[in-house]
C-alpha positions in Angstrom: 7.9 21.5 12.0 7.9 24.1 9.6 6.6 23.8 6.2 9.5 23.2 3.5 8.4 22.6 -0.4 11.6 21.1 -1.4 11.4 18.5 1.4 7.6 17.8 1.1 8.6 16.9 -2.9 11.6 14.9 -1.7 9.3 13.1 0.6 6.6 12.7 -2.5 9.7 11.3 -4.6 10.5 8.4 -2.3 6.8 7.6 -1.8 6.2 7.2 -5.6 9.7 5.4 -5.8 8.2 2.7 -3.0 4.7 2.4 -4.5 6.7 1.2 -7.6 9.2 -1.4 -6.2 6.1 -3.0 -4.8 3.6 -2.6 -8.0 6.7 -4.1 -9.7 8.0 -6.5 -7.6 4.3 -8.9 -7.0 3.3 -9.3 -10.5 7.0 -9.2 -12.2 7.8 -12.7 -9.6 4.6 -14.0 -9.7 5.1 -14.4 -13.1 8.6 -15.7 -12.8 7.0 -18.2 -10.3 4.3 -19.1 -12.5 6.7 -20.2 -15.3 9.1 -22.1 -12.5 5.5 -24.3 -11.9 5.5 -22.7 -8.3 2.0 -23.8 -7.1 0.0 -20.7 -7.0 -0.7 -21.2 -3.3 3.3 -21.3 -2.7 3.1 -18.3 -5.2 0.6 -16.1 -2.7 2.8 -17.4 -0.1 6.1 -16.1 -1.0 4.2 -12.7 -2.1 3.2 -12.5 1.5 6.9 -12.4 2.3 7.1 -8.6 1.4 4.5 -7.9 4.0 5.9 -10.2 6.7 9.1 -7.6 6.6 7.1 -4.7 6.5 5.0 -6.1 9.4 7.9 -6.4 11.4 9.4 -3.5 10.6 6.1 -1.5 12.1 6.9 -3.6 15.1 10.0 -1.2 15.7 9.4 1.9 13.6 8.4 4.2 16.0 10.9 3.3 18.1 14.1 3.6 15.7 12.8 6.3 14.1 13.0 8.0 17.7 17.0 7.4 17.9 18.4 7.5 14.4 15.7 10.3 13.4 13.7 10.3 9.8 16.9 11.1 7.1 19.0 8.0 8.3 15.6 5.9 8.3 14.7 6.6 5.4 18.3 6.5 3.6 18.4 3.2 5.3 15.4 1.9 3.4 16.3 3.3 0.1 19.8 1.1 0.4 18.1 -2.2 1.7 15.3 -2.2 -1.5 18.5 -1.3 -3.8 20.4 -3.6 -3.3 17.7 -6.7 -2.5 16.4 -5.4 -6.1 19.8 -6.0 -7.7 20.2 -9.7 -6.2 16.5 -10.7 -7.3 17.4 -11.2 -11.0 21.2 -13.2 -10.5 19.8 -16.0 -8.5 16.6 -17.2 -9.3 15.9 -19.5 -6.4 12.3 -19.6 -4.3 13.6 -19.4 -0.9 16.0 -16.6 -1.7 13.7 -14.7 -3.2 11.2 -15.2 0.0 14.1 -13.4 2.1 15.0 -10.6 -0.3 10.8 -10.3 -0.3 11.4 -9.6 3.8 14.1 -7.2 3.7 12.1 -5.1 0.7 9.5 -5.1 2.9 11.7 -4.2 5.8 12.9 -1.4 3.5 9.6 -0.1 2.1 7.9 -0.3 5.3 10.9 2.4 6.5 10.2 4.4 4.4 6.2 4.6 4.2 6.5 5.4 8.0 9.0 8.0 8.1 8.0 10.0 5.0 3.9 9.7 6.1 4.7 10.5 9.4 7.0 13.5 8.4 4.2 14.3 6.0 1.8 14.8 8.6 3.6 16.9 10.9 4.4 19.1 8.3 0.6 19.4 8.2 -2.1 21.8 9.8 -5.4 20.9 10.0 -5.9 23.5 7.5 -4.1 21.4 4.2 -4.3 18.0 6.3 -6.4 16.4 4.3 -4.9 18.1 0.6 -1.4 16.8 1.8 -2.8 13.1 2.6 -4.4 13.1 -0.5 -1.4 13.9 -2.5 0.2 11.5 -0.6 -2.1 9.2 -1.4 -2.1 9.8 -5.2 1.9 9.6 -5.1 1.9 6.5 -3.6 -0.9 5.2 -6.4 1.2 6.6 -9.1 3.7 4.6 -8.5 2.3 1.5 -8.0 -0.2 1.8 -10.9 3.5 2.4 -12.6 4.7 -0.9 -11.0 3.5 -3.4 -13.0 4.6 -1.7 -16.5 7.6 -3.4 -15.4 6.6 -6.3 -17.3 7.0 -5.0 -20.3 10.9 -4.5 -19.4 11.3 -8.1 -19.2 11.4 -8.3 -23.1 14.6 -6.7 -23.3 16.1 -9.4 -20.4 14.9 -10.5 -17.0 17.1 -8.1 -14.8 16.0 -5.2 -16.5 13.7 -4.1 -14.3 15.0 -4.9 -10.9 18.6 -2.5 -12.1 16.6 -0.1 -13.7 14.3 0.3 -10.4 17.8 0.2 -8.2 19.4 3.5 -10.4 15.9 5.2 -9.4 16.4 3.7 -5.4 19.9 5.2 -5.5 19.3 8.9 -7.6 16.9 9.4 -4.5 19.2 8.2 -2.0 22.0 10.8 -3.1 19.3 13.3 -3.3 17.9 12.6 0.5 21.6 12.5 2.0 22.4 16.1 0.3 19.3 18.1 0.5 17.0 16.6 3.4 17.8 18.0 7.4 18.7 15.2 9.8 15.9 15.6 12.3 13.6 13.3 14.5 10.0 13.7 15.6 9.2 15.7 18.2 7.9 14.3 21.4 4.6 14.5 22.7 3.7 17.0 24.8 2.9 14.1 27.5 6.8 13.2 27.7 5.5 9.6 27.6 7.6 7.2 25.8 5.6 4.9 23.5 3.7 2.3 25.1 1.0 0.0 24.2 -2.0 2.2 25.7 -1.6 4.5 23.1 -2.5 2.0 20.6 -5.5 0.7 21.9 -6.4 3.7 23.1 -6.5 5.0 19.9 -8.2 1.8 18.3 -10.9 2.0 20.7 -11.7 5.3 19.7 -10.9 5.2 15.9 -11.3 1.0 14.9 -13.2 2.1 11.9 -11.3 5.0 10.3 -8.1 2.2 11.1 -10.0 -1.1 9.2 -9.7 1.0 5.6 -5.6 0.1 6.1 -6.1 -3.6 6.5 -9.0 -3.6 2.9 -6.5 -1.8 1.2 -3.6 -3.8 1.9 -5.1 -6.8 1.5 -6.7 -5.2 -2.4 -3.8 -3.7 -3.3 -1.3 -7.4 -2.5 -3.8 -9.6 -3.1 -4.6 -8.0 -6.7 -1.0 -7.5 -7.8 -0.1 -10.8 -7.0 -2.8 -13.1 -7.7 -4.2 -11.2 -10.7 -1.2 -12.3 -13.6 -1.7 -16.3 -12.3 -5.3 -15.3 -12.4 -4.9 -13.7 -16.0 -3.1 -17.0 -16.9 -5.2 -19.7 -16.2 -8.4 -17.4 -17.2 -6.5 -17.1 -21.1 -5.5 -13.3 -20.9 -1.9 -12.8 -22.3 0.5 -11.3 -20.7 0.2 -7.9 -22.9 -3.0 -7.9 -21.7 -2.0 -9.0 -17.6 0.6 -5.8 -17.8 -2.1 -3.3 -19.0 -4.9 -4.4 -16.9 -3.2 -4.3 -13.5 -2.3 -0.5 -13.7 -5.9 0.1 -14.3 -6.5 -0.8 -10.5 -4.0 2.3 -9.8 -5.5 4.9 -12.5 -9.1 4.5 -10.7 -7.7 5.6 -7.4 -5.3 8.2 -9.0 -8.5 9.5 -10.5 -10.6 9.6 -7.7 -8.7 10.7 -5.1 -9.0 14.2 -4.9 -13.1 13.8 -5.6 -13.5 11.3 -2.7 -11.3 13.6 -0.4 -13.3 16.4 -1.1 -16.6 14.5 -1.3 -15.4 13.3 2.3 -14.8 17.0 3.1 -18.4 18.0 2.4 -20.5 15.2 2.9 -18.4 13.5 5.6 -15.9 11.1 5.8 -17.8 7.7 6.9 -20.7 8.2 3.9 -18.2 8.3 1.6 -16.4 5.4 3.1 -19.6 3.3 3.2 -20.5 4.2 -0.7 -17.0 3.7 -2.0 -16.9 0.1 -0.1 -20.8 -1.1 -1.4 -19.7 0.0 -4.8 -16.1 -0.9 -5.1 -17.2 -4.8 -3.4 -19.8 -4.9 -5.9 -17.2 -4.4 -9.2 -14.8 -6.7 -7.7 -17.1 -9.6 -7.6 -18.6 -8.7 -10.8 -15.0 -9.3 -12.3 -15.4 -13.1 -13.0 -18.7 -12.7 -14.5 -16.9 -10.7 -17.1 -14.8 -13.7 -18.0 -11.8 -12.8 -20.5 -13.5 -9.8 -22.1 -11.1 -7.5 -21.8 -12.9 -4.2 -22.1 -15.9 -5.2 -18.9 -12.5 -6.5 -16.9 -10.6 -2.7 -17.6 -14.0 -1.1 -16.3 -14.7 -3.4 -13.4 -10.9 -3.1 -12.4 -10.8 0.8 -12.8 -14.0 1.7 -10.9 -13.1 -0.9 -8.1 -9.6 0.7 -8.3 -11.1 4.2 -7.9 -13.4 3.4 -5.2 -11.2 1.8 -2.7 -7.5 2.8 -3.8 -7.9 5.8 -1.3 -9.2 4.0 1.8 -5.3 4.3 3.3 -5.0 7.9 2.8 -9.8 8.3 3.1 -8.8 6.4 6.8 -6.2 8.7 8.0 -8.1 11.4 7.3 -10.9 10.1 9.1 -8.4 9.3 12.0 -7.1 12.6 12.2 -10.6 14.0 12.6 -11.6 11.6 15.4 -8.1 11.1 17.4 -6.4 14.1 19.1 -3.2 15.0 17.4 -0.7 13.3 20.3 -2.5 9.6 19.2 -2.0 10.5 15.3 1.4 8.8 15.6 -0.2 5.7 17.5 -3.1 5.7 14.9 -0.4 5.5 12.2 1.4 2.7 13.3 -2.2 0.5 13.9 -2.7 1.4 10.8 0.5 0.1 9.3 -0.2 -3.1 11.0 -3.9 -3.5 9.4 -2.4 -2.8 6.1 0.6 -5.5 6.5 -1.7 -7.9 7.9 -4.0 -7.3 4.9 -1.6 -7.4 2.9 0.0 -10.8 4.1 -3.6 -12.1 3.8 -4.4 -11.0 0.5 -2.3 -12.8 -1.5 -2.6 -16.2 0.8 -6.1 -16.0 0.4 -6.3 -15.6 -3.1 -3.9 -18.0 -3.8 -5.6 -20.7 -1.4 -8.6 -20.0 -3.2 -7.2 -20.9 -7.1 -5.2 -23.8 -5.8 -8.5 -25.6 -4.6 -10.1 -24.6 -8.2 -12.1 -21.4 -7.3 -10.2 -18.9 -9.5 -13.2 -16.3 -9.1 -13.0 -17.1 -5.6 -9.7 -13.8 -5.9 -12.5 -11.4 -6.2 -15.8 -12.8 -5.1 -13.9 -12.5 -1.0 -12.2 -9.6 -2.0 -15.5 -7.9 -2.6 -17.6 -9.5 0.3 -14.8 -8.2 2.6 -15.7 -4.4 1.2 -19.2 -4.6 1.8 -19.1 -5.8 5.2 -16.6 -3.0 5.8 -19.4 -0.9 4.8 -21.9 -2.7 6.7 -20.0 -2.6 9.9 -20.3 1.3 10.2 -23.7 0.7 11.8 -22.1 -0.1 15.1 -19.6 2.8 14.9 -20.4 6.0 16.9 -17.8 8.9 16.8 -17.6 12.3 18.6 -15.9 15.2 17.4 -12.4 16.0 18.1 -11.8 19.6 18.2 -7.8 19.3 17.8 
């Protein structure tokens, strides 16, 4: 697939546009859930709904993106996360908003597939690792942008959910005029997709995949359980809205370094050092109790150390896995992070509801650095492809 700037920033547009519906979308109705005196277990719960769509969606990606190819997939997700965002604000009700939470997901989940798949094949292993990283840091942009969002809420409550749709559908007129209606191409192989690919391609890769199920679970748990956090710790909610993008500026920061770090020192050291030290300022949050200065640190170096695992992994996938599992690896991948990300926000929530409140970070951190501790039983070779 030849190499096409005006698509690759098209692509990059709707990958910003999905990291912000989803920065937006778990703090903005957590706090809404919060004030409705939504447990903050039935709170993590109903966060989990987002990733309960997207998780299904993965079940099926690979296969409709086959027949309806990646425009119509993609246009598809930019209408469903519209037009859920526009009913979120004119009916206020928990299990409604646990459905429009699945078909955002659903929607999101479309098009992280389709434009990161598209992304890579546009790739040669000569910018591979640039164009991930981008990528990446588009994706981080937006959802570091995300929680801004609250701010908007001053000026009425479905201010940001219509002003997030306009951007949903300026991107969808822009994908239907100017993108080509293609579909991936098939493997060489001619083998449809199957369930050996998959594990084929865990068995070989299971630790450059795990990064996708850390940050997933980080990146939901975090966004959702951080504002109830914030709460019932005494922060304000001034504070709440320009703490969380902090999480997002560490990552946007770091990105490039870590992928070029990963370039010249290799992928799994930095993997291992960004986990140790990332799970070590994580559960050094609480400690920091409601000084807000420590907290911005803490939450910006964790933020930069682990908020390129997704794209750090790939990478580290693509250099294990021969290019015809790439596609496999991406949809394992996918699951990890939904599964994280399901988790994250259950876990934290479970956590504050039994009167742990530090308990949010001191898991989130353990689970980092025995990521990092579990490369000792990972041996690689080296794929030439």
């Amino acid at each position: 697939m030849k190499q096409d700037k005006t698509l690759y920033f098209i692509l990059i547009g709707v990958i910003v546009a999905a990291g912000i519906s989803q920065g937006m979308l778990l703090p903005v109705l957590a706090i809404f859930l919060e004030r409705m005196g939504v447990s903050s277990g039935m709170n993590g719960m109903n966060a989990a709904a987002l990733y309960i769509g997207s998780f299904g969606m993965t079940l099926a990606a690979e296969r409709i993106l086959g027949k309806v190819g990646f425009k119509k997939l993609i246009a598809a997700g930019l209408v469903l996360v519209m037009l859920s965002l526009m009913v979120f604000p004119l009916f206020p009700s928990v299990g409604l908003w646990f459905v429009l939470r699945i078909l955002v997901g659903v929607g999101d989940s479309a098009l992280h597939y389709a434009s990161q798949l598209w992304v890579l094949m546009m790739s040669t292993s000569r910018n591979r690792g640039r164009s991930i990283s981008i990528y990446g840091m588009s994706y981080g942009l937006g959802f570091s942008m995300g929680p801004l969002g609250i701010n908007l809420l001053n000026f009425g409550n479905h201010v940001p959910f219509f002003g997030l749709a306009v951007l949903f559908a300026v991107l969808l007129v822009i994908v239907l005029i100017r993108m080509p209606d293609v579909r991936p191409e098939r493997q060489a192989s001619g083998d449809a997709p199957g369930r050996g690919r998959y594990m084929k391609s865990y068995a070989l890769a299971w630790y450059a995949l795990l990064p996708a199920f850390l940050y997933g679970y980080m990146e939901a748990g975090i966004n959702s359980n951080f504002p109830v956090y914030g709460l019932r710790s005494g922060f304000s909610l001034e504070q709440i809205s320009s703490l969380l993008p902090f999480v997002g500026i560490g990552g946007l920061l770091l990105q490039l370094p870590l992928g070029i770090w990963s370039d010249r020192f290799g992928r799994k050291k930095i993997l291992m050092t960004a986990g140790i030290t990332g799970g070590v300022c994580f559960m050094l949050i609480p400690f920091a109790g409601t000084s807000y200065w420590p907290v911005l640190i803490l939450l910006t170096i964790a933020g930069g150390m682990v908020g390129s695992f997704f794209s750090l992994g790939l990478a580290y996938a693509a250099d294990i896995l021969p290019r015809t599992l790439l596609p496999a690896a991406n949809v394992v991948a996918a699951f990890h992070f939904n599964i994280g990300s399901i988790l994250g926000p259950n876990v934290g929530g479970a956590a504050m509801q039994t009167g742990w409140i530090s308990g949010v970070f001191i898991v989130m951190g353990l689970l980092y650095i025995l990521f990092a501790c579990s490369s000792l039983w990972f041996k690689r070779g080296s794929n030439p492809g």
